[in-house]
N, C-alpha and C positions, 0 to 999 in steps of 0.2 A: 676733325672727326673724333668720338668720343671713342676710345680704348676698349675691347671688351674684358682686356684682365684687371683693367680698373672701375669701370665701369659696365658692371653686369647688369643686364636688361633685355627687354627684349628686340633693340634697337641693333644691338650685339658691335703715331708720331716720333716717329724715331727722329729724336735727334741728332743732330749730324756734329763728329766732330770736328772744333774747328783749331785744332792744334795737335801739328801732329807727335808723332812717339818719339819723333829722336829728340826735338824742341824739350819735352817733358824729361825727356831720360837724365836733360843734365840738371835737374831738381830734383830727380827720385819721386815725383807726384805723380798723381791720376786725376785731379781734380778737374777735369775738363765742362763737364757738360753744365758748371753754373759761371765756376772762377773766368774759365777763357774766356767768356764773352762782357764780363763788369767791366772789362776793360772799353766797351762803347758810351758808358755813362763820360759828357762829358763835365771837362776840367774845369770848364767853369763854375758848374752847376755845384760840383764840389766844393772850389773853394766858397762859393756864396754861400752851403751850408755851415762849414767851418765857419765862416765872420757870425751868421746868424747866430748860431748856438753860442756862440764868444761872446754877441753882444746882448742875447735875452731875445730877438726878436724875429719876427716870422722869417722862416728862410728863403724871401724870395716870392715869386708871385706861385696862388695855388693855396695858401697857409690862411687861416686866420688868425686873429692874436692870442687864440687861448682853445687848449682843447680839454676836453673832459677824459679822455683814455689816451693813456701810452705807448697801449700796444689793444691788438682783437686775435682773439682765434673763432674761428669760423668753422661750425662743424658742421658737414654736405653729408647730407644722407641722401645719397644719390640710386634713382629709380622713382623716389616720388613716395614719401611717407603718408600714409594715412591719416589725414586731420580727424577723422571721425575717430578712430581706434587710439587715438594720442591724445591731442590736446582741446579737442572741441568732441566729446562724445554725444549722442542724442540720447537719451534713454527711455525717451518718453516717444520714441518714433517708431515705425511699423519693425518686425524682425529684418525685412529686408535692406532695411537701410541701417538699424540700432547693428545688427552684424552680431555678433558672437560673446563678445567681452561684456562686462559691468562700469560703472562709471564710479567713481570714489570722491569721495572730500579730499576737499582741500585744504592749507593752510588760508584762505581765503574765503569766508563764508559766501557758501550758496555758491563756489565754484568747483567742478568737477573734472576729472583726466581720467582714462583709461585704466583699470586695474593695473595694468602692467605698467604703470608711472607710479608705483606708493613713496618713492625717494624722489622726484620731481614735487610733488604732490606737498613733500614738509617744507620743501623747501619756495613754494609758491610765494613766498612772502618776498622774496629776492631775484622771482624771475617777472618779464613780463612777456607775457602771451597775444601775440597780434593774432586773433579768428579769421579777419578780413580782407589777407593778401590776396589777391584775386590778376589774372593775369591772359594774354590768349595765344601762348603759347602752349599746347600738348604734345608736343613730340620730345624726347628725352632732350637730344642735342639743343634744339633750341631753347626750351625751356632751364634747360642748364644755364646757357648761355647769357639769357637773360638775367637769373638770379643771382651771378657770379661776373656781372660789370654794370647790372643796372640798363643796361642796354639790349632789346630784339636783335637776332642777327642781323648784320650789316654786308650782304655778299660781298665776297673781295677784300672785305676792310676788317682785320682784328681790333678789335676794341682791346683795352686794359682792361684786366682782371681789378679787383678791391683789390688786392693785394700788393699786386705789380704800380698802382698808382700810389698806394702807402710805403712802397719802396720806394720808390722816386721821390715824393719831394719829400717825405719826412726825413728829419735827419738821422744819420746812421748811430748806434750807439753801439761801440766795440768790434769786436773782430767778427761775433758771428754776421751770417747774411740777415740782413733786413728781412726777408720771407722765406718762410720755411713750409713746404706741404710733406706732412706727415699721414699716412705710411709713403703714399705719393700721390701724385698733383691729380687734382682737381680738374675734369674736361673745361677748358674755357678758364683757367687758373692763371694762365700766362699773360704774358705779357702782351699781346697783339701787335700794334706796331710800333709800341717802346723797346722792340727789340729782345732778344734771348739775353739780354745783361738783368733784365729786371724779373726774367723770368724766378719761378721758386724750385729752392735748393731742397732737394731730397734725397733723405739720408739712403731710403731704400733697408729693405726689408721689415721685419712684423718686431716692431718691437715689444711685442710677447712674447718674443721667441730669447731660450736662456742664453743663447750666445749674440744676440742683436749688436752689432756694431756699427757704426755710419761707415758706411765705404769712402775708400780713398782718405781719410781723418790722420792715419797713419800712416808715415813717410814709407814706400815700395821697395821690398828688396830689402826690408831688416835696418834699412838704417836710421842708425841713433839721433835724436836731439844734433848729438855735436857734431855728423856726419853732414846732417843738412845743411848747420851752422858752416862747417867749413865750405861748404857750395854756396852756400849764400854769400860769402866775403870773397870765394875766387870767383862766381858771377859778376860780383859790383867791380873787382878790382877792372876783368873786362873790357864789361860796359864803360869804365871810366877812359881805359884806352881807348876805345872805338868813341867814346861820344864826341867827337868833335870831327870825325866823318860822318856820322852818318845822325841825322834828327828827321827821321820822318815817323809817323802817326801808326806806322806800323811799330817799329822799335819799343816806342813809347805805350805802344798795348800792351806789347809783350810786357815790358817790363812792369806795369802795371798789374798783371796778371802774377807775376812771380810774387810781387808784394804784397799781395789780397792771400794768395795762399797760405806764404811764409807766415804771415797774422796770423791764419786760423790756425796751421798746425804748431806754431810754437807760444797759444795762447792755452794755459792749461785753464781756465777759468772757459774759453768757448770747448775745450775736449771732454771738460765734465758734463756742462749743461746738456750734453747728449746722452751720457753715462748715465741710464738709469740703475746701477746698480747704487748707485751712490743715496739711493732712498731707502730708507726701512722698508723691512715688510710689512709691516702693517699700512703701511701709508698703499702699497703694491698693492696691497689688499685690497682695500679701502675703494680704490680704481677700478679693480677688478684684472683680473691676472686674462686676458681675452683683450684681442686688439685693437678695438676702440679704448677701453680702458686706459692700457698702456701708450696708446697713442694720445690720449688725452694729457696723461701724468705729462710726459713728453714732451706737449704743448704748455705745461703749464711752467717747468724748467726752462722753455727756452726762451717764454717771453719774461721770466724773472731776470735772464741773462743778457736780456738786452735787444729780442727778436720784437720786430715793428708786429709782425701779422705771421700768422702761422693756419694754416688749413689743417681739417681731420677730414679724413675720407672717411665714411664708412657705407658700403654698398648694398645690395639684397632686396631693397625696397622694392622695388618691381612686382609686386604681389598679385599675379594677375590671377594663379590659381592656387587654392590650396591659402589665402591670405590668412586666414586666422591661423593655421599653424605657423605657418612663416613667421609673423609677426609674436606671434609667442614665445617666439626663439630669439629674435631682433628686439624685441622693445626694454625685456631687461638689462640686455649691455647696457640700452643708449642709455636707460634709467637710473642704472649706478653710476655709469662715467659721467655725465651729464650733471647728476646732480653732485657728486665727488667733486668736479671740478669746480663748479660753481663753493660749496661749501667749502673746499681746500683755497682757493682764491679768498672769498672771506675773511677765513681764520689769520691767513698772512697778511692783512691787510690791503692786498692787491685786488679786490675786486671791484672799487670805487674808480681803479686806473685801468681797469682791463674790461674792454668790452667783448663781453661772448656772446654766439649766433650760433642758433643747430636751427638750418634751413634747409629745407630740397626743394627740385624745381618746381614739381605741383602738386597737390592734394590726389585725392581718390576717390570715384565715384560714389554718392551717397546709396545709389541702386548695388546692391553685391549683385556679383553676376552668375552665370548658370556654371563658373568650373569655381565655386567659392572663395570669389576673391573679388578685389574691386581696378577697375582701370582708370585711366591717364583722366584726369582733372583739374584744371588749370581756372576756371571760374571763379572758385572757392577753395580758402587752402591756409595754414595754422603754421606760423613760426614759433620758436621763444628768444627771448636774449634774455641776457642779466649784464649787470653795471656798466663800469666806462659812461655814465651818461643816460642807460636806462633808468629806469624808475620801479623798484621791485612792487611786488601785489599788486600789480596793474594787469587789465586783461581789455585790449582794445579793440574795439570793433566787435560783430556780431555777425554770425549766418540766422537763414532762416532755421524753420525749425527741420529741416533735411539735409541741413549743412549743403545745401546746393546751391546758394545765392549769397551773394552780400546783402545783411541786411542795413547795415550799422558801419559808416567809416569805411569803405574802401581804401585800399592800401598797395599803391603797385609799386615791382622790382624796384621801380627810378624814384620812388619817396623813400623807399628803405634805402638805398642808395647814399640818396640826398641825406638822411638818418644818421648813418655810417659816418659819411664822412665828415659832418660837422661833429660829431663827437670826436674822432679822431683830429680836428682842429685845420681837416681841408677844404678848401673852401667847395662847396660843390656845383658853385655857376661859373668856375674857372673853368678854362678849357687847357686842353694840349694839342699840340701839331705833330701830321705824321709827317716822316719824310718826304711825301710827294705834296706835301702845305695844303692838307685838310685839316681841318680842326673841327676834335669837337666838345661839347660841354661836359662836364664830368660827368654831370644828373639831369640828362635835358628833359625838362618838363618834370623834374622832380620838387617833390616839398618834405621838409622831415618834418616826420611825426610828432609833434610836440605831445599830443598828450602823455606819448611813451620817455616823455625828458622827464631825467630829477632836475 
């Protein structure tokens, strides 16, 4: 069920720990609700990723031989963004549907966005804008659900999240977690039934806020580097005693679990990539000093450091009444972060290797309605991405002229899916098994979108 402090709407998961305090106390960590449970990925899976990445070649079944992005952040604007007032505006349609705002050029002739996009807007040349996802889900949860594994809800059955499946089979690079959801997770972001090890690590709290730190990052109770260091060698000495009683799959969690930690926390290259203090201000700026912003920058740090897949949350979209002021207050964050990050990826040369998405689960009715705002629309409905495998100045597909129909290209969750992951270089008519031996396809019934490929 979807969260209401993370997801506010009008629809309105505690994790359980699985290790207890005294276990942690002789580490000095708190790291529990991602580190304790990596320990289920198995050992095989690992070393098969270790040979692959040693020998150049796909790690294993799931991989194709080459992908176009290294890493994706995914940005959910959760509640249900307005395609009309963003990225497909009509302005040639009656008041009740044109709504309140003006439509503007683009870096793309004869294409138009929202006033409140004039920074998306230049940078048109670099994004591409699908008009035509269309879908039949309208209720928040499931329509989340949908767009966040490429799959309708399946009762009983968790599907993988994009994320949680780019954790799994991609190979790991460095200390930090393979996914990261910033500020925090996404409804339907998890893992389903691969388990809480592949779920996504969140740092928790606003990192706009001047004292932002990742919880738990820092060894508990003040101590030092060499404090840890000395637990970590009387741990192993230990273990080395006891190892030849005791080898069962418990032990070997555990210890696993201490190893995954000890990386992150005595890895200073993964305790910066969190530090945003470690950017100029101008660049802070540039983002916008407000928590998509900053949680963009964020994203853009940790997949330079090595992160597969990173989520941005950012909420409010639910614009049922009152939409045009709401969204006059929402559309300029997402306008400067959005197009910051896309332009700051560029400038590094990372945006050819990093595929980015700002999706939500559905559009907004083309009729405004009588408390000035628009409701749940899942018909007809406007994404964008840029690189990793997109193809800038591209605008696919088409609504009619009330943004209420596909007119042009249809585009469902399970092609954008299928999209996704062949850029990212998985295969997407693989399948996976759950623990009770169902399997199912990654993108069943999907096609990626070729004309949105460079």
């Amino acid at each position: 069920m979807a969260r209401c402090d993370v997801h506010t709407n009008c629809d309105g998961t505690v994790r359980r720990d699985f290790l207890k305090a005294g276990v942690l106390g002789l580490f000095g960590l708190g790291l529990r609700d991602w580190f304790a449970m990596r320990t289920v990925l198995a050992q095989a899976d690992a070393k098969e990723r270790e040979n692959a990445e040693r020998e150049g070649r796909p790690a294993g079944p799931g991989l194709l031989g080459e992908a176009k992005a290294d890493a994706a952040i995914l940005i959910f604007t959760a509640g249900g963004l307005s395609h009309l007032d963003s990225w497909d505006p009509k302005p040639d349609a009656a008041d009740t549907v044109r709504g309140s705002f003006q439509a503007i050029p683009t870096a793309i002739p004869g294409i138009r966005v929202s006033e409140h996009l004039p920074r998306c807007a230049k940078v048109l040349n670099d994004l591409c804008v699908i008009r035509s996802m269309t879908s039949n889900e309208a209720a928040h949860e499931r329509g989340t659900h949908y767009m966040m594994t490429g799959y309708p809800p399946l009762p009983g059955f968790g599907v993988p999240s994009f994320g949680s499946v780019s954790a799994k089979l991609l190979p790991r690079r460095g200390a930090l977690p393979p996914y990261v959801a910033v500020p925090s997770e996404v409804a339907y972001g998890g893992a389903g039934f691969l388990g809480a090890a592949l779920d996504p690590f969140s740092p928790g709290g606003d990192p706009a806020n001047p004292g932002f730190a990742v919880r738990d990052l820092s060894p508990e109770g003040g101590l030092t580097a060499e404090r840890v260091d000395r637990r970590r060698n009387l741990r192993q000495a230990v273990d080395a005693a006891f190892a030849r009683h005791e080898a069962s799959s418990r032990s070997q969690a555990v210890d696993e679990f201490y190893q995954s930690a000890y990386a992150l926390i005595s890895s200073a290259n993964a305790r910066a990539a969190f530090d945003l203090r470690g950017e100029p201000d101008p660049m802070r700026d540039f983002y916008g000093r407000h928590t998509l912003g900053q949680s963009c920058l964020l994203a853009r740090r940790l997949v330079e450091a090595g992160v597969r897949f990173v989520t941005v949350q950012t909420g409010g979209w639910d614009t049922h009444n009152n939409g045009f002021r709401a969204l006059s207050g929402l559309l300029p964050p997402f306008d400067q972060a959005f197009a910051a990050l896309v332009t700051d990826l560029k400038q590094r040369g990372m945006l050819e290797r990093t595929l980015v998405l700002a999706v939500g689960e559905f559009g907004r009715t083309p009729q405004v309605n009588q408390q000035g705002g628009r409701d749940h629309y899942p018909q007809c409905f406007s994404i964008a991405a840029a690189g990793g495998g997109f193809k800038g100045g591209t605008v696919i597909g088409a609504s009619d002229d009330n943004a209420a129909n596909v007119a042009e290209r249809p585009v469902k969750p399970e092609d954008l899916s299928a999209t996704l992951y062949q850029c990212l270089g998985i295969d997407y008519n693989s399948d996976l098994e759950s623990p009770e031996g169902i399997r199912i396809v990654l993108s069943r019934g999907g096609v990626p979108v070729t004309e949105a490929l460079a």
